[in-house]
PyMOL Python script that loads the backbone (N, CA, C, O; Angstrom):
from pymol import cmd

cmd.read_pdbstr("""\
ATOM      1  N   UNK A   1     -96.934 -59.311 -12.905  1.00  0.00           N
ATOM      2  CA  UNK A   1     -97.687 -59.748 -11.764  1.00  0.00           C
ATOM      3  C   UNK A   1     -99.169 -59.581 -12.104  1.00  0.00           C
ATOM      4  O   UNK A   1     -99.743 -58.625 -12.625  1.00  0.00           O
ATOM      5  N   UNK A   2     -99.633 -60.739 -11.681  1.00  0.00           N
ATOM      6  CA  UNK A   2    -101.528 -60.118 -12.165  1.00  0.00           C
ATOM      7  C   UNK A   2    -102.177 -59.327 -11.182  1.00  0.00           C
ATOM      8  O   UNK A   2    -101.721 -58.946 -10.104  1.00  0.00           O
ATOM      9  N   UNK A   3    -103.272 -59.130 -11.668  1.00  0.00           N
ATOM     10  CA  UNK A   3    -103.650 -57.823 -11.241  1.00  0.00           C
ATOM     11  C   UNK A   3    -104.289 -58.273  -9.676  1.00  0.00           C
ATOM     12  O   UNK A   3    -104.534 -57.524  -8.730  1.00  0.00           O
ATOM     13  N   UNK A   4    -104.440 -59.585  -9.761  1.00  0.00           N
ATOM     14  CA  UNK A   4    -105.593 -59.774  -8.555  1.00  0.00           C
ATOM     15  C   UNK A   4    -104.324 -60.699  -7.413  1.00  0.00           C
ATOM     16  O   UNK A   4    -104.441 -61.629  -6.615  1.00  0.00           O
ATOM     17  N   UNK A   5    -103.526 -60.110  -7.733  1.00  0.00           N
ATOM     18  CA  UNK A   5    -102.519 -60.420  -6.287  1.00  0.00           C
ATOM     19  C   UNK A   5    -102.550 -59.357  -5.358  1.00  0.00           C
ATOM     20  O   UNK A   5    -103.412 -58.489  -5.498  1.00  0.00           O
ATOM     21  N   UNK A   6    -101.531 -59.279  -4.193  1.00  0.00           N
ATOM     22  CA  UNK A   6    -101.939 -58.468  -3.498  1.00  0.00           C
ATOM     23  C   UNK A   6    -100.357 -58.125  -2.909  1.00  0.00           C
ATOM     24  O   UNK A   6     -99.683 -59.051  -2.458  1.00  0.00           O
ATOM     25  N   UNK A   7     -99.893 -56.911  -2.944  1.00  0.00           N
ATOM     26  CA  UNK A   7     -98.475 -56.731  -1.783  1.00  0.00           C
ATOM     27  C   UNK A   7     -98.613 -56.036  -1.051  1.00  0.00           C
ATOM     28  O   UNK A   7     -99.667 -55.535  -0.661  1.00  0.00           O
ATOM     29  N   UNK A   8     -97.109 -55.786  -0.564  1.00  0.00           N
ATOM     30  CA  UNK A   8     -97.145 -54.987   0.787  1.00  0.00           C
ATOM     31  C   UNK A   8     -98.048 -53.539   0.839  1.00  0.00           C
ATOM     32  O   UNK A   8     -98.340 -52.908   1.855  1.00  0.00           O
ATOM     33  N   UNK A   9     -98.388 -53.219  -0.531  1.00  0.00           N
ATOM     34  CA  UNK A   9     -99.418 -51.595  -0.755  1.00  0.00           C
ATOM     35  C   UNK A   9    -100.442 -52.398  -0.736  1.00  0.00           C
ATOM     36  O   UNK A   9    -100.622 -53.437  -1.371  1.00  0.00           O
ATOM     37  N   UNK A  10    -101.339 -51.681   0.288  1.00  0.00           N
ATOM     38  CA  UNK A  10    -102.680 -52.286  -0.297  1.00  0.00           C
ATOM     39  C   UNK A  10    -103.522 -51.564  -1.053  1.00  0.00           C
ATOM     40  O   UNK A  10    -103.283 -50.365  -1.193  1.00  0.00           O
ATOM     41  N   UNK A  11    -104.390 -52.012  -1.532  1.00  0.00           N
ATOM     42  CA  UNK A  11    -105.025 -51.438  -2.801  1.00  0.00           C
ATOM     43  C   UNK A  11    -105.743 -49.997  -2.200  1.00  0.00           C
ATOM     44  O   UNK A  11    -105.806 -49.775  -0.991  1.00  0.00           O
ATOM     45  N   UNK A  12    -106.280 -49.040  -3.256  1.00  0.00           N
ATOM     46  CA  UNK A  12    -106.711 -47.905  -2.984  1.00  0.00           C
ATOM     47  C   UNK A  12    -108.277 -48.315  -3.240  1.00  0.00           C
ATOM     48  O   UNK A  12    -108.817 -49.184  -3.925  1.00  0.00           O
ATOM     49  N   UNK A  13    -108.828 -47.120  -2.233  1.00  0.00           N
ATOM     50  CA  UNK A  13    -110.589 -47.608  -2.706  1.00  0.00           C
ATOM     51  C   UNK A  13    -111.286 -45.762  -2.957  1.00  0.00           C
ATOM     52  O   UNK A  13    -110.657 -44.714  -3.108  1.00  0.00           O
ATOM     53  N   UNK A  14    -112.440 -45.959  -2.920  1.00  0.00           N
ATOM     54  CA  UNK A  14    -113.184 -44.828  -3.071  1.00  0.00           C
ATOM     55  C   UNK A  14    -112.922 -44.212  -1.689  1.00  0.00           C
ATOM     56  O   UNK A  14    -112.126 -43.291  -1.507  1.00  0.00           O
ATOM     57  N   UNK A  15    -113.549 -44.711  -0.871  1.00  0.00           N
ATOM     58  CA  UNK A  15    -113.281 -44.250   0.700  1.00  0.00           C
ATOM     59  C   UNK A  15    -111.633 -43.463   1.127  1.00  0.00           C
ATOM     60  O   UNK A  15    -111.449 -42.589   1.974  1.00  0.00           O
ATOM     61  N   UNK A  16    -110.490 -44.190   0.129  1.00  0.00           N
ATOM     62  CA  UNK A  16    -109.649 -44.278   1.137  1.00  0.00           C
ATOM     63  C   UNK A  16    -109.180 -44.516   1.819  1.00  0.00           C
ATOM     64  O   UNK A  16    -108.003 -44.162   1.739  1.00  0.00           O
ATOM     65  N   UNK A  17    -109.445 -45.046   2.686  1.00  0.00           N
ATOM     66  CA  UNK A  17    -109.587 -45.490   4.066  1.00  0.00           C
ATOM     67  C   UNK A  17    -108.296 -46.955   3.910  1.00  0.00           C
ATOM     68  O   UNK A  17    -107.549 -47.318   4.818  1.00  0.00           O
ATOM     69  N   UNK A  18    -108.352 -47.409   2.851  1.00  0.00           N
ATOM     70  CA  UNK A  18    -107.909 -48.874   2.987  1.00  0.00           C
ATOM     71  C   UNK A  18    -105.821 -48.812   2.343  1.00  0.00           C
ATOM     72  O   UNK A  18    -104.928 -49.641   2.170  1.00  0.00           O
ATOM     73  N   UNK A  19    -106.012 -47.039   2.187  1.00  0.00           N
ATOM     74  CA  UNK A  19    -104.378 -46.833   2.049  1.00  0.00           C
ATOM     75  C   UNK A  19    -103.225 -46.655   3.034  1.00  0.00           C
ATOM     76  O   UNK A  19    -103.049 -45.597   3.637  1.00  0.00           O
ATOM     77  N   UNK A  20    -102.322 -47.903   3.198  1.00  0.00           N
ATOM     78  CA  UNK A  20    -102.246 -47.972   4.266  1.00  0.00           C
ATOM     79  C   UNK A  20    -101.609 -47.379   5.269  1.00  0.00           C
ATOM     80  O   UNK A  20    -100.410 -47.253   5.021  1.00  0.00           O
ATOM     81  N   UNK A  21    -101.999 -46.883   6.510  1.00  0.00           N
ATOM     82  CA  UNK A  21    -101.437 -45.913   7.231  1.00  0.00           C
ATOM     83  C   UNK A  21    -100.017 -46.471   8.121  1.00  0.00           C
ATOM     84  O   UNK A  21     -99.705 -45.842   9.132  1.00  0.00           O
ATOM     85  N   UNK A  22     -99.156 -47.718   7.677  1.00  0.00           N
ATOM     86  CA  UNK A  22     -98.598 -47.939   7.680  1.00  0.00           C
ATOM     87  C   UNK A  22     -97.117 -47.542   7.119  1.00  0.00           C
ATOM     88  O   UNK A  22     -96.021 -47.334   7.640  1.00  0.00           O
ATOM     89  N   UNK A  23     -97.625 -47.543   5.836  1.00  0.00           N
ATOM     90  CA  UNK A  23     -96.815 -47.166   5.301  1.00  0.00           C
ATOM     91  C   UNK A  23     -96.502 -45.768   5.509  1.00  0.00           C
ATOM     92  O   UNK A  23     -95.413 -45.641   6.069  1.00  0.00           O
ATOM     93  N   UNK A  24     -97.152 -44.551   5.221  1.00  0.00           N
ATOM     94  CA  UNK A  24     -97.083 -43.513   5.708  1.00  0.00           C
ATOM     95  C   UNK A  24     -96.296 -43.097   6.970  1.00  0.00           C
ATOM     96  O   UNK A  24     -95.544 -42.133   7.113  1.00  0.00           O
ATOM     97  N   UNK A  25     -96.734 -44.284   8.059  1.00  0.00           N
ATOM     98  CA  UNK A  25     -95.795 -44.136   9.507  1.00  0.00           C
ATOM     99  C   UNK A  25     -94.241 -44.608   8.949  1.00  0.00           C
ATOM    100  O   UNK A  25     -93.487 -44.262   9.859  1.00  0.00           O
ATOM    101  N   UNK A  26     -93.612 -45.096   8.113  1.00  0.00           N
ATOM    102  CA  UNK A  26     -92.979 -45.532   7.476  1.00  0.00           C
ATOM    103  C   UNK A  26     -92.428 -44.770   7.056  1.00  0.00           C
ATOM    104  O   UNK A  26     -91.379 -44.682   7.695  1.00  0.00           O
ATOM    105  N   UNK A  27     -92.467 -44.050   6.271  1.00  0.00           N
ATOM    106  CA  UNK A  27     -91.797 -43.008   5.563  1.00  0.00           C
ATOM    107  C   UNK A  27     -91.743 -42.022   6.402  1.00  0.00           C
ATOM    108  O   UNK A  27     -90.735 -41.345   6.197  1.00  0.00           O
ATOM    109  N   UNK A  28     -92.760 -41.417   7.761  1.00  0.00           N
ATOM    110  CA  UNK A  28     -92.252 -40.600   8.408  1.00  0.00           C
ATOM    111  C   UNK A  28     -91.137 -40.694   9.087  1.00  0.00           C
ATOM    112  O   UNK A  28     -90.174 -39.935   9.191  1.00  0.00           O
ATOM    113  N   UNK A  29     -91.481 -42.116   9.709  1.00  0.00           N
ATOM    114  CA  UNK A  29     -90.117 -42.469  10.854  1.00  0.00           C
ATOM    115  C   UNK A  29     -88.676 -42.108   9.589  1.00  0.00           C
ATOM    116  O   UNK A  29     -87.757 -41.325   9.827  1.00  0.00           O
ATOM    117  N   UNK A  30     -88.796 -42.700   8.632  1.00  0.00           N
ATOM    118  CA  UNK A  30     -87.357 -43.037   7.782  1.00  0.00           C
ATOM    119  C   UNK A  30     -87.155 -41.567   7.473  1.00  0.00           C
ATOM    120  O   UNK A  30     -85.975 -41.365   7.187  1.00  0.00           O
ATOM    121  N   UNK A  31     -87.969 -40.362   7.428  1.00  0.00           N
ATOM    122  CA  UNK A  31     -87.640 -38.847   6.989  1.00  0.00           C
ATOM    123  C   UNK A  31     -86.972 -38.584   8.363  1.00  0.00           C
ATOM    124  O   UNK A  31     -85.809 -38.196   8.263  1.00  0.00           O
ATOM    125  N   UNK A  32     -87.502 -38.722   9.762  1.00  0.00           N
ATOM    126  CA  UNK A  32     -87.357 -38.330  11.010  1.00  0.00           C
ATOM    127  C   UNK A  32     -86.125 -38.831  11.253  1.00  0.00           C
ATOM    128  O   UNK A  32     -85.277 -38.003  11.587  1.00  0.00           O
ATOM    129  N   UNK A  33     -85.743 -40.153  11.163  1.00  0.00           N
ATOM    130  CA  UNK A  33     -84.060 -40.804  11.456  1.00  0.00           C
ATOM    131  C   UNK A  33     -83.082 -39.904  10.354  1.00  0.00           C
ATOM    132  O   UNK A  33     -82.028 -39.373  10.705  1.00  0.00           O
ATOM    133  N   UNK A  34     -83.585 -39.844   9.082  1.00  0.00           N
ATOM    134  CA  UNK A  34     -82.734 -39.111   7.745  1.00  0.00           C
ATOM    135  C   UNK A  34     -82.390 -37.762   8.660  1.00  0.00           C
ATOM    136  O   UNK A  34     -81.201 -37.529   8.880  1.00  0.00           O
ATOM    137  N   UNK A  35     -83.053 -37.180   9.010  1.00  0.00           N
ATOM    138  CA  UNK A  35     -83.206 -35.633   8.952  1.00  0.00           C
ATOM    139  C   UNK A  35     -81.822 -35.558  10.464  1.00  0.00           C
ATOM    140  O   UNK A  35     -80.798 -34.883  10.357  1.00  0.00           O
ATOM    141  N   UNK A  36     -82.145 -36.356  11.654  1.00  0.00           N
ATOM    142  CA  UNK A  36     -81.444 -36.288  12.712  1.00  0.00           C
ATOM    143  C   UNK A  36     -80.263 -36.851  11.998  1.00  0.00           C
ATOM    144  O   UNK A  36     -79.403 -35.989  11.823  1.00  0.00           O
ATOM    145  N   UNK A  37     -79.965 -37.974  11.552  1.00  0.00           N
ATOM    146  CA  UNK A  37     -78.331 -38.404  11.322  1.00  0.00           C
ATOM    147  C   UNK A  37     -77.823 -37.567  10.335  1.00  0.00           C
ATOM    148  O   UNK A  37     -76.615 -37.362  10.453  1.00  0.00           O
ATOM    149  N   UNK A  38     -78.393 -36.996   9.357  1.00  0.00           N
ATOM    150  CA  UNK A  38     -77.861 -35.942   8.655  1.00  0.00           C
ATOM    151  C   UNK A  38     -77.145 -35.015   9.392  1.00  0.00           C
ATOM    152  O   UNK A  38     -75.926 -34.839   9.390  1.00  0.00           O
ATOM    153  N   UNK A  39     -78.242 -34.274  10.200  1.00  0.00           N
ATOM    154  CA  UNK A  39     -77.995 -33.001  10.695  1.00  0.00           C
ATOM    155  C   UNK A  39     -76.873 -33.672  11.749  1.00  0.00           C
ATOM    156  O   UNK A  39     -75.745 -33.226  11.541  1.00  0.00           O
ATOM    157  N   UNK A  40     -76.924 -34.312  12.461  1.00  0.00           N
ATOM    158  CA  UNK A  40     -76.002 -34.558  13.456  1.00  0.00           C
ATOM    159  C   UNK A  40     -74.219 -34.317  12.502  1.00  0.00           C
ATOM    160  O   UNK A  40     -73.363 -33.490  12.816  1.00  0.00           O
ATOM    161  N   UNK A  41     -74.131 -35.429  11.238  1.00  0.00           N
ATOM    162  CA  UNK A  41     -73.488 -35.892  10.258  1.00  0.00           C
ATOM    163  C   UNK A  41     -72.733 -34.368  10.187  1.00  0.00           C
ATOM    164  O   UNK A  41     -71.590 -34.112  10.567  1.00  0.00           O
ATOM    165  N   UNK A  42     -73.896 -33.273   9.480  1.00  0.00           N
ATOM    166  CA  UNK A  42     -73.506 -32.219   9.096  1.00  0.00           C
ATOM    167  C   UNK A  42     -72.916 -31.041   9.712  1.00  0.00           C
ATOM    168  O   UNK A  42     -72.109 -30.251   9.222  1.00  0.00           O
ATOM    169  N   UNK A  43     -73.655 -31.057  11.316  1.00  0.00           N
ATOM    170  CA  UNK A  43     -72.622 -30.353  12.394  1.00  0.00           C
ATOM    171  C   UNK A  43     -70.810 -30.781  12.817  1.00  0.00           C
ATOM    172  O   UNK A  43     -69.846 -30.213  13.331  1.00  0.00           O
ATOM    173  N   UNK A  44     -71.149 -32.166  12.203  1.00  0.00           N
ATOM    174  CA  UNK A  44     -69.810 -32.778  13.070  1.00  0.00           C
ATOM    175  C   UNK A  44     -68.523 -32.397  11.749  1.00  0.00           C
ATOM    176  O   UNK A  44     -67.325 -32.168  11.912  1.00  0.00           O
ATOM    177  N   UNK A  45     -68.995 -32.425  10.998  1.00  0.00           N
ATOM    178  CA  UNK A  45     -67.994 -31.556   9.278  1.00  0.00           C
ATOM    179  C   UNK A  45     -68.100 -32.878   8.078  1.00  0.00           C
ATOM    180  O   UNK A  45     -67.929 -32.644   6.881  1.00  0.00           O
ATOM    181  N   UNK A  46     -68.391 -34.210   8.583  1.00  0.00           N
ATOM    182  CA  UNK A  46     -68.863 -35.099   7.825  1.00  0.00           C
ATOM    183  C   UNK A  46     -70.019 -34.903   6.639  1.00  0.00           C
ATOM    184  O   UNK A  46     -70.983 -35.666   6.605  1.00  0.00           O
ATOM    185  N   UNK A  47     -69.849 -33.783   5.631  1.00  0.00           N
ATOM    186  CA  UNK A  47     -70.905 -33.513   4.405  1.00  0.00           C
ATOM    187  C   UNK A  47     -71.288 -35.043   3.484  1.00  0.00           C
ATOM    188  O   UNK A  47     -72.253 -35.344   2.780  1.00  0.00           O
ATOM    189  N   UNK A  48     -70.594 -35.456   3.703  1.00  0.00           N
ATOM    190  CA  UNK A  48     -70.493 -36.697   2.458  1.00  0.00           C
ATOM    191  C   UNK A  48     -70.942 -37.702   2.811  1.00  0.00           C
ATOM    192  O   UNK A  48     -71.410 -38.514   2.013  1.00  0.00           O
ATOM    193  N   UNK A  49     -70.901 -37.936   4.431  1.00  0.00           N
ATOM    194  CA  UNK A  49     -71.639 -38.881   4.888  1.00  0.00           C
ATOM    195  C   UNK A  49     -73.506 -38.951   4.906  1.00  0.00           C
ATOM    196  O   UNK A  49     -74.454 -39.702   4.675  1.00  0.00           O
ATOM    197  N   UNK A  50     -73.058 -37.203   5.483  1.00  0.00           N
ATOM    198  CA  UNK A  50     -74.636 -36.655   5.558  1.00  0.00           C
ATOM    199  C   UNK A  50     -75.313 -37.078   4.019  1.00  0.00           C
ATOM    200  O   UNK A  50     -76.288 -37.824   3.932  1.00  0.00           O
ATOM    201  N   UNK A  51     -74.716 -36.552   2.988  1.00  0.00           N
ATOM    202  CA  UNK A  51     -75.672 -36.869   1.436  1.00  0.00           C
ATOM    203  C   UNK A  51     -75.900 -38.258   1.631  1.00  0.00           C
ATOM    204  O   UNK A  51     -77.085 -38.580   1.550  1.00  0.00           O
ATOM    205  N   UNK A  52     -74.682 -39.623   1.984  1.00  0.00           N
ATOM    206  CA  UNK A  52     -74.845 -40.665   1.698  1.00  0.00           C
ATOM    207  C   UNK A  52     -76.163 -41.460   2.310  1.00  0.00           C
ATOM    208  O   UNK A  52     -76.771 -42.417   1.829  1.00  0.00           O
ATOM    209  N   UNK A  53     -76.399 -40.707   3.580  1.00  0.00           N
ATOM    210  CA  UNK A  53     -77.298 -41.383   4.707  1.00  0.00           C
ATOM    211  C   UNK A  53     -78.532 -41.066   3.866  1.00  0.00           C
ATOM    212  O   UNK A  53     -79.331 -41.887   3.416  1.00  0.00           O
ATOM    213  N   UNK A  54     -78.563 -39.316   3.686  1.00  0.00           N
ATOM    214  CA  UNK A  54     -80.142 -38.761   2.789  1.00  0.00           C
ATOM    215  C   UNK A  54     -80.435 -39.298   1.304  1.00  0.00           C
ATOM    216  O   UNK A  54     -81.466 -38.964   0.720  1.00  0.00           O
ATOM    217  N   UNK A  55     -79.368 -40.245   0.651  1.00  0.00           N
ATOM    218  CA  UNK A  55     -79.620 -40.744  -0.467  1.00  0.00           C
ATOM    219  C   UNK A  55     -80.166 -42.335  -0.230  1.00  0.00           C
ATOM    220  O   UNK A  55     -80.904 -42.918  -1.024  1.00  0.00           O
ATOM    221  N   UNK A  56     -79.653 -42.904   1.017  1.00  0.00           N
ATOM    222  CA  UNK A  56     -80.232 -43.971   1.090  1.00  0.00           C
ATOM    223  C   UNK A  56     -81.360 -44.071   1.557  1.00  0.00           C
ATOM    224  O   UNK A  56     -82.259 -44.895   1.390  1.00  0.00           O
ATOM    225  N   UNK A  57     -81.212 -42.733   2.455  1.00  0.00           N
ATOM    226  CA  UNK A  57     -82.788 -42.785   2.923  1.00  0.00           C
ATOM    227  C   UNK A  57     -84.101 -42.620   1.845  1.00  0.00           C
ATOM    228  O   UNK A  57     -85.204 -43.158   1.930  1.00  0.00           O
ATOM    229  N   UNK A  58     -83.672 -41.834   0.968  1.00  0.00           N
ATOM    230  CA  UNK A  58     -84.378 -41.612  -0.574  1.00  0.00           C
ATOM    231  C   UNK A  58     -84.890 -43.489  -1.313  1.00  0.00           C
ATOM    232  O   UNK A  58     -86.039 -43.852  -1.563  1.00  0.00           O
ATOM    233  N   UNK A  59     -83.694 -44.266  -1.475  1.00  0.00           N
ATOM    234  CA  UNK A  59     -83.702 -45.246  -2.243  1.00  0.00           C
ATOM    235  C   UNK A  59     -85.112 -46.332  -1.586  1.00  0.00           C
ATOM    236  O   UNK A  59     -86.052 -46.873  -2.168  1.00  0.00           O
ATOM    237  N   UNK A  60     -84.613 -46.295   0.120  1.00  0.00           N
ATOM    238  CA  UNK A  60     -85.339 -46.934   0.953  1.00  0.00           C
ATOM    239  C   UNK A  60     -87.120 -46.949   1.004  1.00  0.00           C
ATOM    240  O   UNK A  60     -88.009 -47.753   1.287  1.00  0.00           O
ATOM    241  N   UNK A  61     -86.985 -45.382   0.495  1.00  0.00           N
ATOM    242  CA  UNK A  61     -88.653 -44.912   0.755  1.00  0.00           C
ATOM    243  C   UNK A  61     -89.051 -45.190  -0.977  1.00  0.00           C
ATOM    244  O   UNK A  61     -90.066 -45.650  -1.499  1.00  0.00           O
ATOM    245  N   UNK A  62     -88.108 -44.821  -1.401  1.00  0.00           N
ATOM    246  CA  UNK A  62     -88.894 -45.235  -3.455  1.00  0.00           C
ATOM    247  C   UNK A  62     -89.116 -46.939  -3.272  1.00  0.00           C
ATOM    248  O   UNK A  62     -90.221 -47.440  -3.480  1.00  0.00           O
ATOM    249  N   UNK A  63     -87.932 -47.759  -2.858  1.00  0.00           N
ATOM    250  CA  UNK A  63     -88.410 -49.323  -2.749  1.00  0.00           C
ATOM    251  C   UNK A  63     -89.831 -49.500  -2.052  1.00  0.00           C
ATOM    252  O   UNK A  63     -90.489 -50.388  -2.594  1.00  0.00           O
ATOM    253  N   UNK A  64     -90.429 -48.910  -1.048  1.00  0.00           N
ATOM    254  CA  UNK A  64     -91.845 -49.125  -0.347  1.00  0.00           C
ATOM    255  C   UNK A  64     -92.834 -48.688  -1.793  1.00  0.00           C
ATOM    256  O   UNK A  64     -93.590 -49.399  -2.453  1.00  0.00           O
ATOM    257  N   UNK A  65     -92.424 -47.045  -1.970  1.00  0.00           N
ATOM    258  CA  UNK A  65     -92.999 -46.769  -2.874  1.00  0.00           C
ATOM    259  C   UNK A  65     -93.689 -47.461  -4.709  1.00  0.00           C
ATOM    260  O   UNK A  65     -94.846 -47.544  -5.121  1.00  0.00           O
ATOM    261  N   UNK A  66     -92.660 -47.744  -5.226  1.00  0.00           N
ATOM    262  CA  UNK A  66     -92.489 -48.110  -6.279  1.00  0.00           C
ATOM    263  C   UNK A  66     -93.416 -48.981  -6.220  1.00  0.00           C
ATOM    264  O   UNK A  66     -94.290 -48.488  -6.934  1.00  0.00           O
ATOM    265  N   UNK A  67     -93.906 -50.229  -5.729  1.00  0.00           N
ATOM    266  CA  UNK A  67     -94.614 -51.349  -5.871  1.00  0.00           C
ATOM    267  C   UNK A  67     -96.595 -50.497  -5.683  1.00  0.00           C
ATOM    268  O   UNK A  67     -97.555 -50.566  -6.451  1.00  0.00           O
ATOM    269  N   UNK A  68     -96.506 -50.112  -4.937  1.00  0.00           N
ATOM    270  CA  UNK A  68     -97.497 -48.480  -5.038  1.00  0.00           C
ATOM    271  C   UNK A  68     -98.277 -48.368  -6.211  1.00  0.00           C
ATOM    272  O   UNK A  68     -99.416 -48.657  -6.576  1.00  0.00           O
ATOM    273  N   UNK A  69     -96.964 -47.696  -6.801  1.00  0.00           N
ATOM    274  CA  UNK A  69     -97.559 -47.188  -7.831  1.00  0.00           C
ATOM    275  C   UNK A  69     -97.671 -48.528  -8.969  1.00  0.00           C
ATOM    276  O   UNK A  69     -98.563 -48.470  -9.816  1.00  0.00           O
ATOM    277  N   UNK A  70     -97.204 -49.122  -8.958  1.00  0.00           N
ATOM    278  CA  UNK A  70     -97.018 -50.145  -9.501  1.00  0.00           C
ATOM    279  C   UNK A  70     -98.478 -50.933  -9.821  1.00  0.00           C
ATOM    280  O   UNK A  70     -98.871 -51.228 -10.950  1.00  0.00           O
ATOM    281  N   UNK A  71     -99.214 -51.213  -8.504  1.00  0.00           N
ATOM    282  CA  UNK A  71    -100.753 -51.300  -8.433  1.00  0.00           C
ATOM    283  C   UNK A  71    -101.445 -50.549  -8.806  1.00  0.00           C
ATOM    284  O   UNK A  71    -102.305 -50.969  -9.579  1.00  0.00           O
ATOM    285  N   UNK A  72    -101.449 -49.359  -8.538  1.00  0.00           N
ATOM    286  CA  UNK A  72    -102.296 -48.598  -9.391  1.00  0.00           C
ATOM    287  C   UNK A  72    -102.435 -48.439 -10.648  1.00  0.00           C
ATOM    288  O   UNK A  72    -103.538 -48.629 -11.160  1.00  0.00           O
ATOM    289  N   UNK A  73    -101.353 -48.061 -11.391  1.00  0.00           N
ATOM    290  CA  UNK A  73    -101.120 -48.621 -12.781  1.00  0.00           C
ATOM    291  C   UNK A  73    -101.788 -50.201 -13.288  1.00  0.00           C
ATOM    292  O   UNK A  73    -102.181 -50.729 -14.328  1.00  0.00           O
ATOM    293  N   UNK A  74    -101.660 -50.479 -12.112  1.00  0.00           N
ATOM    294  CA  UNK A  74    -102.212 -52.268 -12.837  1.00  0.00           C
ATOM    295  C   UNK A  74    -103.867 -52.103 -12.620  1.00  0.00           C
ATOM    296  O   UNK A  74    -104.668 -52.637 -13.388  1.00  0.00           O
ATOM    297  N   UNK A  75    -104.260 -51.309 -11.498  1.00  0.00           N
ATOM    298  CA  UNK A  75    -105.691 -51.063 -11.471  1.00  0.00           C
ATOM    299  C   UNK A  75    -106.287 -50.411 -12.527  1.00  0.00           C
ATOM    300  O   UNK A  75    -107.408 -50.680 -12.957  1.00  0.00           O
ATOM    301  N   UNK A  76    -105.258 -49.214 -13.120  1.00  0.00           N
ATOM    302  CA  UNK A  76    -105.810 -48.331 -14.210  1.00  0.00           C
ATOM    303  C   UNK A  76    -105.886 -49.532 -15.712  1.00  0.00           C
ATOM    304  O   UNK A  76    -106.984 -49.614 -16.263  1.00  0.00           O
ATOM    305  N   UNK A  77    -105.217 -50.022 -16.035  1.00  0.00           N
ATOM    306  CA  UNK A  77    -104.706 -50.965 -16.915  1.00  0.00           C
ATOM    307  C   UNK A  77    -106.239 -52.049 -16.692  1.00  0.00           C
ATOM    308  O   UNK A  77    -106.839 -52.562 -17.637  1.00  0.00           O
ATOM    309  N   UNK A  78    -106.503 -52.152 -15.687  1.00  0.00           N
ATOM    310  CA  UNK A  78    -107.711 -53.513 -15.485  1.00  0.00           C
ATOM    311  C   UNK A  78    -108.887 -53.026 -15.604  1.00  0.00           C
ATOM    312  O   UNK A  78    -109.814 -53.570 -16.204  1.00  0.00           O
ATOM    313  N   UNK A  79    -108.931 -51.665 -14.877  1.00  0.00           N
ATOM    314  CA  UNK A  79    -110.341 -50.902 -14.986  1.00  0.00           C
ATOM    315  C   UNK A  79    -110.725 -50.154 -16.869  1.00  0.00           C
ATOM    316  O   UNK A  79    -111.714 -50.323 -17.582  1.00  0.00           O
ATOM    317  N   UNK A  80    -109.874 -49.616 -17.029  1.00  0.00           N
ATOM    318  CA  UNK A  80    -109.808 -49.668 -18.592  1.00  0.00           C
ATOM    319  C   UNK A  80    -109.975 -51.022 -19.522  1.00  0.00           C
ATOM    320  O   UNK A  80    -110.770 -51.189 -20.447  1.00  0.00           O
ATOM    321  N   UNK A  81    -109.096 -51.838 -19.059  1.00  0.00           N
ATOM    322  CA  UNK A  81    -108.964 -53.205 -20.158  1.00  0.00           C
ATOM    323  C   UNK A  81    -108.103 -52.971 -20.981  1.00  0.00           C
ATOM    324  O   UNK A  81    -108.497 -53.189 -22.127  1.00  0.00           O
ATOM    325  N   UNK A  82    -106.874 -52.546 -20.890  1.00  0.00           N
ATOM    326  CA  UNK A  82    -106.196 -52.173 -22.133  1.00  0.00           C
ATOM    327  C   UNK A  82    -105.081 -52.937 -22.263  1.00  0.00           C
ATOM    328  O   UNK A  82    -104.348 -52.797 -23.242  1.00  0.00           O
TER     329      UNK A  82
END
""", "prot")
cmd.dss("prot")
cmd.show_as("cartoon", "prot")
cmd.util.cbc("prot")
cmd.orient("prot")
């Protein structure tokens, strides 16, 4: 992907300011649903369900993630020239 596209992360700046607080609400809500259906999961004697829910919830938040880091790397890569 070149560097001067743009996805769902938006780019990082000096400020800050422009990382998006979206995403962040994002990953809280998806920790906050993980944490209740687990625990619910795990009172009721269902263990296996509980891991299955906290592993997808894992996969869910690396897919937002991954593209992330993904830009930055492409920023480091552009700002260098390498």
């Amino acid at each position: 992907m070149p560097v001067h596209e743009r996805t769902d992360c938006h780019h990082f700046s000096l400020r800050g300011d422009t990382m998006t607080i979206q995403l962040i609400f994002k990953i809280a809500a998806v920790g906050i649903l993980v944490t209740i259906l687990t625990q619910v999961l795990k009172h009721s004697g269902r263990d296996e369900q509980a891991f299955l829910v906290s592993l997808s919830g894992l996969f869910i938040v690396l897919s937002w993630i991954i593209p992330c880091i993904n830009d930055l790397f492409d920023q480091i890569y552009s700002l260098f020239q390498l």
